[in-house]
N, C-alpha and C positions, 0 to 999 in steps of 0.2 A: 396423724394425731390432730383431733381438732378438741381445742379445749373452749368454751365457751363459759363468759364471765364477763360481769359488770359490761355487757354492750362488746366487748374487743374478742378477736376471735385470731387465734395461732394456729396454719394449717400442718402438719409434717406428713408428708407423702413419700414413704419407702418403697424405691422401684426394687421388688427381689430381684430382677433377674441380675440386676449391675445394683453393688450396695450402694456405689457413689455416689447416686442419685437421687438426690435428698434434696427436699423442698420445704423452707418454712415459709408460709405467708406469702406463696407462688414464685417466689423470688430461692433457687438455686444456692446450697451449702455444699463447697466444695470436699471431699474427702476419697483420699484417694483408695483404691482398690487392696492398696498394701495395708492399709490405715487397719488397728486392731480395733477391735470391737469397744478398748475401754479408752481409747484413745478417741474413738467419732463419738461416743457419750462425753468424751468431757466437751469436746468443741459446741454438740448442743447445750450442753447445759449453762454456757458461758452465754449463746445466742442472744442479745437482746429482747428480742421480741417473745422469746420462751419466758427469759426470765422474768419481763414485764408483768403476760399473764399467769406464769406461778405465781408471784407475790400477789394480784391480783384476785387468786384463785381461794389462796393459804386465807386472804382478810375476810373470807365470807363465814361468816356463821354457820356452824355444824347443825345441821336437823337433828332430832332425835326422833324416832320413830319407836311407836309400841298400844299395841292392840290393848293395852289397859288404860287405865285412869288416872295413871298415874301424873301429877300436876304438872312436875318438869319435862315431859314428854308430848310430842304432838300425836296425837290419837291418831292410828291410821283407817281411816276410815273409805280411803281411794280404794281402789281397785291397780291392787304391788305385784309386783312380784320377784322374790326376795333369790340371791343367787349366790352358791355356797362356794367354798372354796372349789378349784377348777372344773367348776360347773359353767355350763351358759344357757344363755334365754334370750330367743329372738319374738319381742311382741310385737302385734300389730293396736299403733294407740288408738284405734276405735275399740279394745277391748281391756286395754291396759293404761294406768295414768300415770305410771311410773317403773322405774325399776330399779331397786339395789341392790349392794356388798357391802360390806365392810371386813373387820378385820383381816386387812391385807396391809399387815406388817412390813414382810419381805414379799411380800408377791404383788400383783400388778393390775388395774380394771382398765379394760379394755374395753368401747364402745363403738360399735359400726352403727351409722345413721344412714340412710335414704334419706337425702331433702326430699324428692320427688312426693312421696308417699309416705315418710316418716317412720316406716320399718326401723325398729332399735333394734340391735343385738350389741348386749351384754354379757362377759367373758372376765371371772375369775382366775389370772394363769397361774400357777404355783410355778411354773419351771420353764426353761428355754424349751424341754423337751414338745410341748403340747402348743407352741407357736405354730410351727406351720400349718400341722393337722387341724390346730384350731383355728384358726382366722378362715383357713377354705370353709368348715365348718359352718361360721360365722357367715361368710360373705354368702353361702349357699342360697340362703335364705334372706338376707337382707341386701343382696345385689348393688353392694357399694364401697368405696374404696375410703372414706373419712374414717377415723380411729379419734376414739378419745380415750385421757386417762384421768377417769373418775371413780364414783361413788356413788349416788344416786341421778337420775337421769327422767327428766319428767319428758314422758315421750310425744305431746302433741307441739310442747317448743323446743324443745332440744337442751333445755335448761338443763346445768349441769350444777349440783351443790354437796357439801362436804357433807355428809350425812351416818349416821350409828343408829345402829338397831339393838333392843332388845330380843331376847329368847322369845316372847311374845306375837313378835312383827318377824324371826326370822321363821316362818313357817312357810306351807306344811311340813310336818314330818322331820323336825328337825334333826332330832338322834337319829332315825334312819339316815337321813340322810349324810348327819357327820360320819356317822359309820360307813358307808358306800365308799366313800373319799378314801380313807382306810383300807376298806376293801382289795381295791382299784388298784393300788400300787402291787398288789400280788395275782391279778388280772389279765393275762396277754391280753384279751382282747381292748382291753381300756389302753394298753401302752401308747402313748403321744397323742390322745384323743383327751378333749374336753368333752365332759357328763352331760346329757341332756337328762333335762328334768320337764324343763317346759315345751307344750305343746302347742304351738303357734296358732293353727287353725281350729282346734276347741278349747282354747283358753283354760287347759288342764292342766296340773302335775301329774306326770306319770312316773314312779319310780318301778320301773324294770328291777326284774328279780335277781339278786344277789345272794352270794352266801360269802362267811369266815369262818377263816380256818381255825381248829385248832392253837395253831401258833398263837393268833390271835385272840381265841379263848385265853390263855396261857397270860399271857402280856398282860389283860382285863387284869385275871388277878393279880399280878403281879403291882399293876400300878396304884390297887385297890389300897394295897399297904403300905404306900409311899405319904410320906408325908407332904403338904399342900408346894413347898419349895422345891423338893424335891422332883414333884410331877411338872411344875413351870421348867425347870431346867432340862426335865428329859424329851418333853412332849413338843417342846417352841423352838424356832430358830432363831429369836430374839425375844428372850424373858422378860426383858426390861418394857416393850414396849407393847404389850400383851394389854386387853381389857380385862378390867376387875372380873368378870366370869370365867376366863380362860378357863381356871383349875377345876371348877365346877362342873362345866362341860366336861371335861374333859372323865370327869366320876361319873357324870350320867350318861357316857355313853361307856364305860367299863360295866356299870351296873346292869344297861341293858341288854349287854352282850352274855354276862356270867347269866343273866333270866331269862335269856331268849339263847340260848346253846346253841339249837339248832333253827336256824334260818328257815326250815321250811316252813316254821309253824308261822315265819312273820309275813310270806307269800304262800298262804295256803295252793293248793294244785298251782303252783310257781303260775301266780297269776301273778302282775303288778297292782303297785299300791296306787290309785288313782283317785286325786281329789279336784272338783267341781266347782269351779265359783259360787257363792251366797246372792243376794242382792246387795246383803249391805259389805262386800267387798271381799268376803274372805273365803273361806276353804272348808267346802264338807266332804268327808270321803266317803266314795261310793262303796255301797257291798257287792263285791263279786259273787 
C-alpha cells in the first residue's frame, strides 16, 4: 500500500507467499504465521506511521467531480476515467489525467503505480473473493508491486485525493454498466475476476456483451414497488452510509432492465458497447 499525502508517503508490502512478511515504511511488522487475519489488521491499524498518514489523508478536502455546471462541483473537463464497482482500469497518463471511484462503503480502492513509467491500475474490490485474481489482473499490465488505498488518483504525479462523483462524471454507460455488476454475480466466467472496462492501449471503454436473467427481470419489478427505505435496506450493505443517489440508481437501473428485457437488443449481433475519447475529454460511442 502506498498512500501518498501532504508530501509523507506509507509503503505496505504483502509478501503472498509468507503472510508475515509485512513492510511499512521499508522497516519489517512482525506477525506471525498463526496470526488471524483480523488480529494482523488490528496491529496495522494501531501502526503509527499508518495512522499518521490516514489522518493526514482523512484532512484533505474531497473533489467533486461532474461533467455539468453545476457551481459546487469541479467540471471535469480532464481526460478520467471513472471505475465502477469491481471493475478495474489500467491507464497510461500520456493518455489519461486521472482516475476514479467512489462509493466504496464496505469495499476497498486499490492502486498499483509504476514509478518507472507511471502506469496506474485502479481496482474497485467488493469482496475477498476477486483479490487474488485481481491484483495478477492488475499487476499484468502495470508491472509493479506499490498498492494504494484511494479514490481518485492523478496519474502523471501519483497524487492521491478524497474525491465523489456525480452520475454525470460517472460515465460512459453508466446503467449498463451498474447492471453488468449485477450480472456478474450469476456469471461463472466472471467468478473471482475483476471487470474490465478499459482499454489501456486505445484509450476506449469497451463493454463486452452481457445478458440477465429472468430472475433478474423478476427482482427489477419487484423492487420497482418498494418503497425508497425499503430499496436502501434491501439493495446496501451499509444504508446508513450510502450517497443521496443510492435509491435512485438503483430505479434506474430496474427501469432499464423491465425496457430493455432482452439484452440482445442492448448488443445488437452481441457486438460490444464501445466508446471513443472526444477532444474535450469525454466519451462518444461508436456505431457498430
Amino acid at each position: 500500500m502506498r498512500r501518498t499525502n501532504t508530501g509523507r508517503t506509507a509503503e505496505l508490502i504483502v509478501y503472498r507467499q509468507n503472510r508475515s512478511m509485512i513492510y511499512v515504511g521499508g522497516v519489517p511488522v512482525t506477525v506471525d504465521d498463526s496470526t488471524q487475519d483480523d488480529d494482523a489488521l488490528a496491529v496495522l491499524m494501531k501502526h503509527p506511521l499508518l495512522v499518521s498518514v490516514s489522518h493526514s489523508f482523512r484532512a484533505i478536502s474531497e473533489r467533486k467531480f461532474s461533467a455539468s455546471d453545476e457551481s459546487n462541483m469541479e467540471r471535469s473537463t480532464s481526460k478520467a476515467v471513472y471505475v465502477f464497482q469491481r471493475e478495474f482500469a489500467t491507464v497510461d497518463p500520456s493518455c489519461v489525467d486521472l482516475v476514479g471511484t467512489d462509493e466504496a462503503t464496505t469495499c476497498l480502492g486499490i492502486v498499483i503505480r509504476n514509478r518507472r513509467n507511471r502506469m496506474t491500475s485502479v481496482a474497485h474490490m467488493d469482496s475477498p473473493d476477486v483479490v487474488d485474481i485481481g491484483l495478477t489482473q492488475m499487476l499484468s499490465l502495470a508491472v509493479k508491486r506499490e498498492t494504494d488505498d484511494v479514490f481518485d488518483v492523478e496519474t502523471s504525479t501519483g497524487s492521491i485525493n478524497p474525491a465523489s462523483f456525480d452520475k454525470t462524471s460517472r460515465c460512459p454507460d453508466e446503467i449498463v454498466r451498474r447492471i453488468r455488476l449485477t450480472a456478474s454475480f450469476e456469471d461463472p466466467s466472471c467468478i473471482g475476476r475483476l471487470l474490465k472496462t478499459y482499454d489501456t492501449l486505445t484509450d476506449q471503454i469497451i463493454i463486452s456483451p452481457f445478458s440477465w436473467t429472468r430472475r433478474q427481470i423478476s427482482v427489477a419489478f419487484m423492487l420497482r414497488n418498494l418503497s425508497d427505505s425499503e430499496i436502501l435496506l434491501s439493495c446496501s450493505t451499509s444504508p446508513s452510509a450510502e450517497g443521496p443517489d443510492f435509491v435512485e440508481n438503483q430505479r434506474r437501473q430496474c427501469e432499464f432492465v423491465i425496457e430493455h428485457p432482452d439484452s440482445r437488443k442492448v448488443f445488437p449481433l452481441n457486438q460490444p458497447r464501445v466508446f471513443e475519447r472526444i477532444p474535450s475529454g469525454g466519451w462518444r460511442r461508436l456505431q457498430q
